[in-house]
Residue frames as a rotation matrix with the C-alpha (Angstrom) as fourth column:
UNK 1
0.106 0.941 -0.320 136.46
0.347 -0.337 -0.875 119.25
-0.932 -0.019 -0.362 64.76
UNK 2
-0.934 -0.346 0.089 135.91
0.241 -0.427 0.872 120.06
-0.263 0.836 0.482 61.24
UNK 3
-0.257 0.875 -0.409 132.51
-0.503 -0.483 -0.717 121.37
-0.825 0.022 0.564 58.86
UNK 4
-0.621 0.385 0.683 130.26
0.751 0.543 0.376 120.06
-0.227 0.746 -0.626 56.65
UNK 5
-0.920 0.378 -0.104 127.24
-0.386 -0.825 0.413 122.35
0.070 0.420 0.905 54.73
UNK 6
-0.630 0.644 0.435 123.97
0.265 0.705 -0.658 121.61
-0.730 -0.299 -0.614 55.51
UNK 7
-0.843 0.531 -0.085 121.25
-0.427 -0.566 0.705 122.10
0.326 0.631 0.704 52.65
UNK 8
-0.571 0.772 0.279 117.40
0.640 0.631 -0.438 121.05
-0.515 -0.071 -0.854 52.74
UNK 9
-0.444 0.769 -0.460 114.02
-0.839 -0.176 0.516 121.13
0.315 0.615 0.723 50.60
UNK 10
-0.437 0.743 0.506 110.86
0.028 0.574 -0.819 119.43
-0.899 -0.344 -0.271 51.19
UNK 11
-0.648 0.342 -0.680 108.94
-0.678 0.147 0.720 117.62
0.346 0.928 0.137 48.42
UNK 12
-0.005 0.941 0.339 105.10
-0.996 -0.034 0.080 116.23
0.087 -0.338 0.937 48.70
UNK 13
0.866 0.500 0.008 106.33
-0.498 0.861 0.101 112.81
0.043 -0.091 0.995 48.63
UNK 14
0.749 -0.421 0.512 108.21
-0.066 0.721 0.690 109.97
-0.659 -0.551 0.512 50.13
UNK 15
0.504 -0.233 0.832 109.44
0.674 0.708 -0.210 108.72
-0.540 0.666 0.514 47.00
UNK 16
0.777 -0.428 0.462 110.66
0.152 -0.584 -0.797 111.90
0.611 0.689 -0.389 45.21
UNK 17
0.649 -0.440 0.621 112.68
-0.749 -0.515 0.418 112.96
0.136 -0.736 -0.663 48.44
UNK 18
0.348 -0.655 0.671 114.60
0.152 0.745 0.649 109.18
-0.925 -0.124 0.359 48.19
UNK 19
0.805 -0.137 0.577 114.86
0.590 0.094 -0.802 109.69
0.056 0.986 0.156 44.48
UNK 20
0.820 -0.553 0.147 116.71
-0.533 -0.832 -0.155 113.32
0.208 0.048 -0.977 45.48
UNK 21
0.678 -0.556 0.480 118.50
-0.445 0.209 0.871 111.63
-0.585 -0.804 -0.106 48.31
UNK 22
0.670 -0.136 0.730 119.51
0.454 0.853 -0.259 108.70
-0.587 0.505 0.633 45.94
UNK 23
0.805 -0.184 0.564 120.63
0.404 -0.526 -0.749 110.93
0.434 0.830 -0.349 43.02
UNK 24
0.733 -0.515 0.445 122.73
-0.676 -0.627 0.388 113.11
0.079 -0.585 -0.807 45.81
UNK 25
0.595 -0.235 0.768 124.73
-0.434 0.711 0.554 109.87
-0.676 -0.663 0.321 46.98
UNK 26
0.644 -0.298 0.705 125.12
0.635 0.721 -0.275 108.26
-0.427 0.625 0.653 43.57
UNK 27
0.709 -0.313 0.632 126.94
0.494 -0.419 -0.762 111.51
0.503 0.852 -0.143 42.28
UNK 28
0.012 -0.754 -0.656 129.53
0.983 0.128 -0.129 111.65
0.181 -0.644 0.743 45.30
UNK 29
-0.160 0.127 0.979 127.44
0.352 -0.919 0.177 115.11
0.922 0.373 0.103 46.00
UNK 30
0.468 0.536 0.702 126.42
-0.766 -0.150 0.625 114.44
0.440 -0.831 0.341 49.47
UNK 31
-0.460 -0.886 -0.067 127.96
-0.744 0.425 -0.515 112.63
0.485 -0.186 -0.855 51.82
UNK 32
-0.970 0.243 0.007 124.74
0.051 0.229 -0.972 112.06
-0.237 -0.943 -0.234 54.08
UNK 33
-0.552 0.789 0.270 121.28
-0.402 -0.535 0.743 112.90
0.731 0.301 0.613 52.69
UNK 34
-0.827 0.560 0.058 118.19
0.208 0.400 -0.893 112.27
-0.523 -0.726 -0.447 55.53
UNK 35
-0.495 0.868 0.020 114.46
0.098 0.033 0.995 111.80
0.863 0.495 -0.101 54.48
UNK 36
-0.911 0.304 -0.280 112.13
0.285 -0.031 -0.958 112.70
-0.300 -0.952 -0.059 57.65
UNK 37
-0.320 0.902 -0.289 108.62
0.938 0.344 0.033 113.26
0.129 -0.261 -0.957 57.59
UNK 38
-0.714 0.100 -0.693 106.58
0.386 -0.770 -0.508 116.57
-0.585 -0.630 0.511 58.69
UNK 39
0.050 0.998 -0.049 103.43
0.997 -0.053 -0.054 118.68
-0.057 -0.046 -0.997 58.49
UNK 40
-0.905 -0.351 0.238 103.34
0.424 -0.763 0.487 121.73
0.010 0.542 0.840 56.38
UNK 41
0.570 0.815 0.104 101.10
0.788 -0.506 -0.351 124.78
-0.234 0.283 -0.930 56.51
UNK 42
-0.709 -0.636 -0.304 100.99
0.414 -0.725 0.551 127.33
-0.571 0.265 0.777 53.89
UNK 43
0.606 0.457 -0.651 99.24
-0.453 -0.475 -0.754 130.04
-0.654 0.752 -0.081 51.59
UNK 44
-0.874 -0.451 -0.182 99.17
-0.142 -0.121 0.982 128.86
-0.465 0.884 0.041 47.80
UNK 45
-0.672 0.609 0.421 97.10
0.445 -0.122 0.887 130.03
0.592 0.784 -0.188 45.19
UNK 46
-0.366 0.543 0.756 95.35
-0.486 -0.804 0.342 132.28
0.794 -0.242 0.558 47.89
UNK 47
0.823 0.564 -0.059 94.45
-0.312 0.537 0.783 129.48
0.474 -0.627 0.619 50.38
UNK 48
0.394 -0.115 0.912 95.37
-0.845 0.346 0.409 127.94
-0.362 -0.931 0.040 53.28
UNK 49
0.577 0.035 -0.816 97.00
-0.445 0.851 -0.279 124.32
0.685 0.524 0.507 52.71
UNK 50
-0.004 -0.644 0.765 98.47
-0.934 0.276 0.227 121.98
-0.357 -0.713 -0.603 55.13
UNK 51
0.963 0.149 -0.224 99.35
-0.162 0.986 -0.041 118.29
0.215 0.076 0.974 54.69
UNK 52
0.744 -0.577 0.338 102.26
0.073 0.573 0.816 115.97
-0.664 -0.582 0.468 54.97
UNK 53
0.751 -0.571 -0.330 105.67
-0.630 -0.472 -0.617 116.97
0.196 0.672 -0.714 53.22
UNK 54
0.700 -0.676 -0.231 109.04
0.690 0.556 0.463 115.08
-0.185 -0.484 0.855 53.51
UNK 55
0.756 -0.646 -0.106 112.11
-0.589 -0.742 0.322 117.13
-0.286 -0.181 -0.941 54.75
UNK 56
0.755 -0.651 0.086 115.16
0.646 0.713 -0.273 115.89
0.116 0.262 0.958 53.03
UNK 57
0.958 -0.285 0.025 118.15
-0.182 -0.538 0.823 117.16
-0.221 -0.793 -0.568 54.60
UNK 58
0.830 -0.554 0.060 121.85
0.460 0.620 -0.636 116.61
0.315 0.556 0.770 52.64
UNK 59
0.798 -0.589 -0.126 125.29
-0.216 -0.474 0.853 117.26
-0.563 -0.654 -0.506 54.43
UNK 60
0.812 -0.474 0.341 128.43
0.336 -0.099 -0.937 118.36
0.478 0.875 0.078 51.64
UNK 61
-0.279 -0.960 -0.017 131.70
0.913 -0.271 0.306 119.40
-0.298 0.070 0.952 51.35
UNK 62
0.453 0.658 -0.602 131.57
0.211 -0.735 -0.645 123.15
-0.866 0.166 -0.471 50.79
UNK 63
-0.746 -0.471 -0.471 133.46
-0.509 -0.053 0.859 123.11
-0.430 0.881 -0.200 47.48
UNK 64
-0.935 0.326 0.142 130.41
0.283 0.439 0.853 121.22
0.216 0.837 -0.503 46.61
UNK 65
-0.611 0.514 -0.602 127.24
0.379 -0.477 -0.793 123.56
-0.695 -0.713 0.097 47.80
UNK 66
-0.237 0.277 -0.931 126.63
-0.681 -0.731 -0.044 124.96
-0.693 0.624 0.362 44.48
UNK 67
-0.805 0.307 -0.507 126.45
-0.206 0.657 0.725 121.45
0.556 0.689 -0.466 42.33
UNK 68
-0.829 0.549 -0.110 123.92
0.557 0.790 -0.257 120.14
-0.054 -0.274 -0.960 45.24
UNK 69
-0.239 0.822 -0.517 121.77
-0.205 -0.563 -0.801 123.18
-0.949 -0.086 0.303 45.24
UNK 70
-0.682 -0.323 -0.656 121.96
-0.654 -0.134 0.745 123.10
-0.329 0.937 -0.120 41.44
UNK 71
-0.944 0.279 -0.178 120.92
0.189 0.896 0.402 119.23
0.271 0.346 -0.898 41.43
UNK 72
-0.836 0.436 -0.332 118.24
0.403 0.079 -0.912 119.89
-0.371 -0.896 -0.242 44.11
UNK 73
-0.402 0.139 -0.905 116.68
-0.238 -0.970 -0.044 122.81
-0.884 0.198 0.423 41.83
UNK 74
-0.707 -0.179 -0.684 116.83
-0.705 0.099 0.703 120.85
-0.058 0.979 -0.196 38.57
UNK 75
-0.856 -0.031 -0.517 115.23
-0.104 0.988 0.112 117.83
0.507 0.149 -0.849 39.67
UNK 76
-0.930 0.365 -0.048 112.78
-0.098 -0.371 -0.924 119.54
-0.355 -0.854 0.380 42.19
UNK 77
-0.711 0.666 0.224 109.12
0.666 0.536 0.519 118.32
0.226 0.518 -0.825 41.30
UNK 78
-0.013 0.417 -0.909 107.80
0.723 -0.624 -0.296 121.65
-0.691 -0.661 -0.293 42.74
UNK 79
0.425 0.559 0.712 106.56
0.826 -0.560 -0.053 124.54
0.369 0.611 -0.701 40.78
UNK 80
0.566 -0.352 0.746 108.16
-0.413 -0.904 -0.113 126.84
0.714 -0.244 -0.656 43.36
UNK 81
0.378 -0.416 -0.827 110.86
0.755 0.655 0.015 124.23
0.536 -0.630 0.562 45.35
UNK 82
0.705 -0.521 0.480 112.58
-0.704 -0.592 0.392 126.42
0.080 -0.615 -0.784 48.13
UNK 83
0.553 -0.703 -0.449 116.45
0.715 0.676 -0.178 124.63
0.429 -0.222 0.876 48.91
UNK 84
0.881 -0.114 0.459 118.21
-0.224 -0.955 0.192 126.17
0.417 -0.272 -0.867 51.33
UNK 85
-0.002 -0.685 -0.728 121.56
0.495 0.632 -0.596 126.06
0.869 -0.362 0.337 52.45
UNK 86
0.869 0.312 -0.384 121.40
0.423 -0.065 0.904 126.25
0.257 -0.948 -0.189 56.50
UNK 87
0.661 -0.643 0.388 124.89
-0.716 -0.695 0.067 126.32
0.227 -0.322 -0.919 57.19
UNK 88
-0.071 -0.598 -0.799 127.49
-0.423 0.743 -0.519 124.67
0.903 0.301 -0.305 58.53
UNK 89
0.944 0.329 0.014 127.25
-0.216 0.588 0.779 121.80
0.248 -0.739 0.627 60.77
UNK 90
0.058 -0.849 0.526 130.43
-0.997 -0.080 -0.018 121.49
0.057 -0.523 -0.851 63.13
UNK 91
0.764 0.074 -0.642 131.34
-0.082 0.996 0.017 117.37
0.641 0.040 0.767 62.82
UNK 92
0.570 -0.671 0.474 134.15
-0.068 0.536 0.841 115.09
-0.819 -0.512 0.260 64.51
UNK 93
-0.144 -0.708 -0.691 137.30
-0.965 -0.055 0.257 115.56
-0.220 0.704 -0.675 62.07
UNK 94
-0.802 -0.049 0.596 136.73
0.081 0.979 0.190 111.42
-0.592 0.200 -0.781 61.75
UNK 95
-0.033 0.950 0.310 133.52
0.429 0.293 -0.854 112.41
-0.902 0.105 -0.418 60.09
UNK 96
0.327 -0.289 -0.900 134.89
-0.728 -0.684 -0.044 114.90
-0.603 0.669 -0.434 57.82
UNK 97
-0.651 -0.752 -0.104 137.49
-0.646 0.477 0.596 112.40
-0.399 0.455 -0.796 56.49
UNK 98
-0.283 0.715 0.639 134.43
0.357 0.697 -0.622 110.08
-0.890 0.052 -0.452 56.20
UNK 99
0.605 0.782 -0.149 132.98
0.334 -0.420 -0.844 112.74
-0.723 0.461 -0.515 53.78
UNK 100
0.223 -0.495 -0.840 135.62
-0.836 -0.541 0.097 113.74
-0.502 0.680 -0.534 51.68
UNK 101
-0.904 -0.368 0.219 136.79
-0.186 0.798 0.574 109.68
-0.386 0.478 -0.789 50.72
UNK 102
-0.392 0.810 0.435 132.89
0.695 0.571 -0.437 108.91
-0.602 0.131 -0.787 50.15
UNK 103
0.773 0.330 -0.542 132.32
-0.113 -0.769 -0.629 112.43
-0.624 0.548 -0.557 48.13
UNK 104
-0.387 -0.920 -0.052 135.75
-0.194 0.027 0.981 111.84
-0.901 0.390 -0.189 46.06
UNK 105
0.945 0.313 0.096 134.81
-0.005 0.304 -0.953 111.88
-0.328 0.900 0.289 42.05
């Protein structure tokens, strides 16, 4: 058994949220990154708003928590992005190893 960090941020479209994902992957920040769907209600700018958001969900090394939030932040097509890091996610020690050769710069 070993850990991984979980972060996530939602963004109003498909395509940015693969772009993130992408970006994550190509810079051996993330070992994992998920894109999922989901329906969002919130207050902004004084109103009500709901529509369709995409949850994008990216599992690290924790020596690398601070570059993905960082990236996540920088690149975030939001006016006010939220990225949070969840925590850690308890893996199979075969997965770990998975994530440290495939995160290696």
């Amino acid at each position: 058994m070993a850990t991984l960090r979980l972060l996530r941020s939602t963004y109003g479209s498909r395509g940015n949220a693969q772009a993130a994902a992408q970006r994550l992957i190509e810079r051996r920040l993330a070992a994992c990154v998920h894109v999922s769907p989901l329906w969002s209600t919130y207050r902004w700018k004084g109103k009500v708003a709901q529509g369709d958001e995409w949850l994008l969900e990216a599992r690290c090394l924790g020596e690398d928590v601070d570059a993905v939030w960082a990236d996540l932040l920088d690149g975030h097509p939001f006016d006010t992005p939220l990225v949070e890091v969840v925590g850690e996610s308890t893996v199979p020690a075969r997965y770990a190893a998975w994530a440290k050769r495939v995160t290696k710069r």
